[in-house]
C-alpha positions, 0 to 999 in steps of 0.5 A: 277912544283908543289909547295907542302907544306914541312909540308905535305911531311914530314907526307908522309915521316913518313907515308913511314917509317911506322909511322902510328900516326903522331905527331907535334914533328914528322913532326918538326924533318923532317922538321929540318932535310931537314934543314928548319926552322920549325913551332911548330904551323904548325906541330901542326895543321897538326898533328891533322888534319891528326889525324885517316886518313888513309894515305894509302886509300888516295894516292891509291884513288889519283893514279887511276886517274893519272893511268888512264890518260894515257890511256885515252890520248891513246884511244883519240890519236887513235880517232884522227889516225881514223879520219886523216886517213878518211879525208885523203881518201877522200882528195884522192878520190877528187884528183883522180876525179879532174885528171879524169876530166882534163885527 
């Protein structure tokens, strides 16, 4: 698993309820109420460093790799299928002229 900063889902939290400006006081109250321990001066650097992002674009650019990795995996599984199947042909093509020479 993972390990994710509760900082940074705390602003993706806030972000998912609508917030469109994050504060350091915003993300300390999530954190409080997960019931940890939270860090004024964590919240507070976040708050500035995702000051003006658009949380939005971020996770749309993020998902279209891991949207398209299925697919990826799938095309490669099909790959992998045709070249099984032409092995397997010739590996019956070589048994059936072994049994013509000893039949």
């Amino acid at each position: 698993m993972v390990d994710v900063d509760p900082y940074l889902h705390a602003v993706l939290v806030l972000f998912g309820a609508g917030k469109k400006e994050v504060s350091a006081s915003d993300i300390v109250a999530v954190i409080k109420a997960a019931g940890l321990e939270a860090d004024e001066a964590k919240a507070k650097v976040l708050a500035e460093a995702v000051k003006g992002v658009d949380v939005e674009k971020l996770l749309r650019e993020a998902a279209l790799p891991v949207a398209a990795a299925p697919a990826a995996a799938a095309a490669e599984e099909k790959k992998e299928e045709k070249k099984e199947e032409k092995k397997g042909g010739d590996e019956t093509a070589a048994a059936a002229g072994l049994a013509n020479l000893f039949g």
